[in-house]
Every structure is written in structure tokens, then in C-alpha cells.
C-alpha positions, 0 to 999 in steps of 0.5 A: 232593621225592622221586622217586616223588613227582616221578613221580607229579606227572609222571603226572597232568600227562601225564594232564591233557595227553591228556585236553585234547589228546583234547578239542581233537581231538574238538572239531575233528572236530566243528566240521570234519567231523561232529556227532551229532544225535539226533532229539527230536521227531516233525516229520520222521515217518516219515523220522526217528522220535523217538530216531533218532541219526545224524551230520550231515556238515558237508563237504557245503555247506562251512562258516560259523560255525554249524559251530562246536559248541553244548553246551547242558546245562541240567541243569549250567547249560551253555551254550556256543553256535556263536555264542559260539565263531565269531560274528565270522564272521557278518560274512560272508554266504558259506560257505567251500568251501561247495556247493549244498544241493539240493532234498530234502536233509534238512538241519540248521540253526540257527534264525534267532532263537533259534539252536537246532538243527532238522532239516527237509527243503529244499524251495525253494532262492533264487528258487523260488516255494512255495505249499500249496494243500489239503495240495498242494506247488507248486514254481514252480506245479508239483505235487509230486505225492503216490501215497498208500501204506499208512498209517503206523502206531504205537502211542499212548504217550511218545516219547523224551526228552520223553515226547511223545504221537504225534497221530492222524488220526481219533478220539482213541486211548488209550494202547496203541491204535495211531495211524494217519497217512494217507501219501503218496509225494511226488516233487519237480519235481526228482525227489526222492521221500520219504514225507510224512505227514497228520493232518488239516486245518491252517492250513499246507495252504493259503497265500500264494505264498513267494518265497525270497530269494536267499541263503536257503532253505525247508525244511518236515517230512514230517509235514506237520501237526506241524512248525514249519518256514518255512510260518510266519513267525519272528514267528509262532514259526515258522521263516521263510526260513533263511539259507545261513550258518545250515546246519550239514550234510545228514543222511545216514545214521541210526546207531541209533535207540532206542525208550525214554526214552534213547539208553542204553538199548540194549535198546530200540534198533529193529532196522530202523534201523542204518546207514539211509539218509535218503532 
């Protein structure tokens, strides 16, 4: 083999060798510190809107084997799920290192049953009694009191990805006409104040009194009437308890947010969203 040939060979080695050493690191940072999300769905409106990307931090209530990165590509036939990579540690019910989430964190988890990604807010922590009666929050028989502010308004047209119509309280809107939302500030016994939108009556405005069990949580959207969260049973399609070991991290601070089909498509990022804080 000649020198240069030698030299070339060495080359691409030293290549490949970076590349797999970059790819072992970022996969650490991922699993240990944060994972990018990007907001596919309008549940957590006016929180989260479609197409915002932020960074979840996984230091926050330590870590299970849900922090082990999911890489799902449909379009290459990619499907790597955390519970390919750390499933053996579902044999414990703790987290290691783990802290307390509180009362209106907003939170991403796993589902319970089919193991996909979700963004809700945590309403009732392991003991908590929660009930909806007429599109009122009671914590433990206590109101969370809701100060209606203006509206929350948007225009009718597809949202991100998936090309989703926004829903509308009221009559029907065409495409181009603005969608309006009543929205109130809810406060929590705990203190916590956030925005929660309203479209209209919904099953999920009234029911039964759940009671959390221990080592599980109850999260619920802000957009109160669009969001499958732990109002309804798994066996319904619905969220239901989650358990601790299946948080990934609390959601702090939103990066950029896109308003078209992509995240690429850096010409339609909103102004108003860098670097905002998730309250």
C-alpha cells in the first residue's frame, strides 16, 4: 500500500472515529441534561402554540429510564424507543436523584400506553383529590379561581406540521377569519398562575372526583377543551394517571417558535417567542 493511500485510509478512519465520538456525546447530553421538543398540537394554547421549540430539562426530577432518548422517523422506517435502550430500569418504580414536580409545572412525559411523547401541565400531585364541575378546576375542594382577560385570538388556517385547523368558540369561521377563544387566568391553591383557554361545553367540564394514587401524577392542557390529558381514562384514549418513572423534564423556557409548516423555515419564526419563559 502506498503512503498516500496509507494516509487516506487513515484519514477517513479519524473521520468516522469523530463522527461516532460526537454522536456518543450528543446522545449523552440528550439522555442526561436536555431534549428538544417542538410543539405538534394546539392542547397547551396559548402556553405553547404549534411550531414552538424549546428544550426539556431532565435534571429537574432526576432521572428514569424515560430519559433515554426516542428516535422515531416514520418516513426512513426509524424506531428507536427509551424503552429499547433503558427498559430494564422499569423494574424500579424510583427516580435516581429525582425531585419533586410541582403543582403547575409544565411537564413532558411519556404516555403510559403507547409510550409517545406529551406536553400537559401537572395539576394534581399523589393524594390530591381533582374534579371539574362546569369548566371549574377544584383541587382538594378548593376552586382554582379563573379572572376572565381578553380573548385569545388567531387566525383560521393549518398549523405546523400537520396542517391542523384551530377550533373556535361560537359559529364556524372561514379560512382567513379570525378564531377567537374566551380566556381566563386560573390561580391554583398552590399559587401558580397560567392562562387557560375555553371553546365550549365538553364532556371534561364536569366530572367524578379523581383521586391521584401515590407515585402518579394528573396533568391537564390549558386549552382546556382540545387536550387529551388525565380527565379521561387510558381505556377511553385518554391520558389517565401517569406514573413518576414515566416524566422526562419540566419545560422552561421556549427557544423559537416557527409559524409555517417547518422549523426550517426561519422567515416565519414569530418575534415574540425567543427565549420566553413558560409560565
Amino acid at each position: 500500500m502506498s503512503e498516500n493511500s496509507a494516509k487516506k485510509q487513515g484519514g477517513i478512519l479519524e473521520t468516522i472515529k469523530t463522527v461516532v465520538y460526537a454522536l456518543l456525546l450528543a446522545g449523552l447530553f440528550r439522555t442526561l441534561f436536555f431534549q428538544p421538543f417542538w410543539i405538534p398540537s394546539g392542547s397547551m394554547k396559548d402556553t405553547l402554540l404549534i411550531g414552538d421549540f424549546l428544550f426539556v430539562n431532565k435534571m429537574a426530577y432526576g432521572y428514569s429510564y424515560a430519559s433515554c432518548p426516542s428516535v422515531i422517523i416514520p418516513a426512513v422506517g426509524l424506531n428507536i424507543d427509551a424503552n429499547d435502550i433503558c427498559g430494564f430500569l422499569q423494574r424500579g418504580e424510583g427516580r435516581l436523584l429525582g425531585g419533586e414536580p410541582k403543582a403547575g409545572d409544565v411537564v413532558v412525559f411519556r404516555h403510559p400506553v403507547t409510550g409517545r411523547d406529551y406536553i400537559k401541565r401537572l395539576i394534581g400531585l399523589p393524594g390530591d383529590k381533582i374534579q371539574m364541575k362546569d369548566g371549574v378546576l377544584f383541587i382538594n375542594d378548593i376552586e382554582a379561581k379563573q379572572e376572565l382577560v381578553e380573548p385569545f385570538v388567531e387566525v383560521m388556517e393549518p398549523q405546523g406540521p400537520f396542517g391542523h385547523r384551530p377550533r373556535c368558540e361560537g359559529q364556524a369561521v372561514g379560512d382567513g377569519g379570525l378564531c377567537s377563544k374566551s380566556r381566563a387566568i386560573e390561580t391554583l391553591p398552590s399559587g401558580v398562575s397560567h392562562a387557560v383557554l375555553n371553546i365550549g361545553d365538553s364532556f371534561t367540564d364536569n366530572t367524578a372526583v379523581f383521586t391521584v394514587p401515590d407515585g402518579h401524577y394528573f396533568f391537564m392542557g390549558d386549552n382546556r377543551d382540545n387536550s387529551s390529558d388525565s380527565r379521561v381514562p387510558q381505556v377511553r384514549g385518554g391520558v389517565g394517571f401517569v406514573p413518576a418513572k414515566d416524566i422526562i423534564g419540566r419545560a422552561d423556557r421556549i427557544m423559537f417558535s416557527s409559524a409555517g409548516r417547518s422549523m426550517l423555515f426561519f422567515w416565519q419564526w414569530r418575534s415574540d417567542r425567543y427565549f420566553k419563559a413558560i409560565k
